[in-house]
N, C-alpha and C positions, 0 to 999 in steps of 0.2 A: 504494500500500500504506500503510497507515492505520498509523501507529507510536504506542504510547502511553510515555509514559518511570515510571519505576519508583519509586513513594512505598514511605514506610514497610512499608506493612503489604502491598502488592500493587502493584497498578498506579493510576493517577492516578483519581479518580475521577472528577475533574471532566473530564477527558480522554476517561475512558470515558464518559461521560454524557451529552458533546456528539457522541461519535461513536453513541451510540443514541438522541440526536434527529436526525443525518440520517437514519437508517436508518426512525425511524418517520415521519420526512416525507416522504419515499420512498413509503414505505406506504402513507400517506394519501391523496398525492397520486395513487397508483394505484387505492386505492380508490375515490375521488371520482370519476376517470375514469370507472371501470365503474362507479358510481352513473350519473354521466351519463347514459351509453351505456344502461342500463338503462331510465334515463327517456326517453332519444330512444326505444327500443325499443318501450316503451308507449305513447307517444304513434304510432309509426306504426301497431302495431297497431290504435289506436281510428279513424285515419284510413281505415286498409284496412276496420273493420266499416262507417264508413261509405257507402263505395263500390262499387259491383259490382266481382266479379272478386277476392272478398276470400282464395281459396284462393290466385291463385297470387302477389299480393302478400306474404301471411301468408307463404308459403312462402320470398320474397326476404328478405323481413324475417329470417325467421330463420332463413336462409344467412349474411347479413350480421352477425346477432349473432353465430354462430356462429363464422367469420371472426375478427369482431373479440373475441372471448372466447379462442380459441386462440391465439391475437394475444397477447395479454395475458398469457397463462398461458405461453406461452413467453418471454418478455420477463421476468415475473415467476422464472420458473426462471432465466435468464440472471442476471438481477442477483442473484439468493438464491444461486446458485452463487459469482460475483465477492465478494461482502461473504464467505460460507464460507471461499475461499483466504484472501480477504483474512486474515481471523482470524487461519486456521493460520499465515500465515507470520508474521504478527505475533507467535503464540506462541511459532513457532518461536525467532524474533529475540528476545525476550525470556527465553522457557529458556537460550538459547545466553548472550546475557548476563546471566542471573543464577549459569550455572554458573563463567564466566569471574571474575564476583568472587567467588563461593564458591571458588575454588581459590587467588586471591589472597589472600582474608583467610587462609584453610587455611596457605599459605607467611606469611604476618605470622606468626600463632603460631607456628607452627617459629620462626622467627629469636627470636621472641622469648623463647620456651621457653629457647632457647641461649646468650642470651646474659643471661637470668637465670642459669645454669647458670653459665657463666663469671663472673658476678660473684660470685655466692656462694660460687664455686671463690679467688677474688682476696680477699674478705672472709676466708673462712678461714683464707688462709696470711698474710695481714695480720696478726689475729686471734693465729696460733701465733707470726709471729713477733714481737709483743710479749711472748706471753708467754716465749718464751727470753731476749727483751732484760730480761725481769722476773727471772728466774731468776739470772739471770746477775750483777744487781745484788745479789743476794741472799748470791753467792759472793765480794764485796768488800768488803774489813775498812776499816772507818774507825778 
């Protein structure tokens, strides 16, 4: 399972970037396959017009591509499916940790909320009680 870890803005990009150049080389390298296959395919073909008997060869030939193309296309389904889970769980793994420190930060503010509250609360009677110590000086005769 393919993990990407979590930038600024979203996810890694260069992370994600290398993980959809394996996924296009993957690709490639399956498309080139069936390029191959395709050119072997045509190539038997021209060898079977050569030769008598070019129906029931024709006919092998393209039992065999046929084979090897269903071949393919399930193979091709199999990993398009594996990369798919992969995602989701990846998603999943990553919503779950970006809700985890979204409820962290969420609990930072509270605390912090409160204990601005308490200080403002400690500043003010700071605050009042100079000014009584002021008042107070007020009511002694020199």
């Amino acid at each position: 399972m393919k993990r990407f870890t979590i930038a600024s803005n979203g996810y890694n990009i260069d992370e994600v970037n290398k993980f959809i150049d394996v996924v296009i080389k993957r690709l490639e390298k399956l498309s080139n396959e069936n390029t191959k296959l395709e050119n072997k395919v045509l190539e038997l073909e021209h060898k079977l017009n050569e030769t008598g008997n070019v129906d029931e060869k024709l006919s092998k030939a393209i039992i065999a591509v046929q084979e090897t193309s269903d071949k393919m296309r399930e193979l091709a389904k199999a990993e398009s499916k594996m990369i798919i889970e992969d995602a989701k769980k990846n998603a999943n793994s990553i919503i779950h940790e970006a809700l985890l420190t979204a409820e962290k930060t969420e609990n930072e503010a509270l605390l912090l909320k409160k204990n601005i509250t308490v200080y403002k609360s400690r500043v003010v009677n700071l605050i009042k009680a100079q000014l009584d110590i002021a008042e107070d000086l007020d009511k002694i005769e020199l």
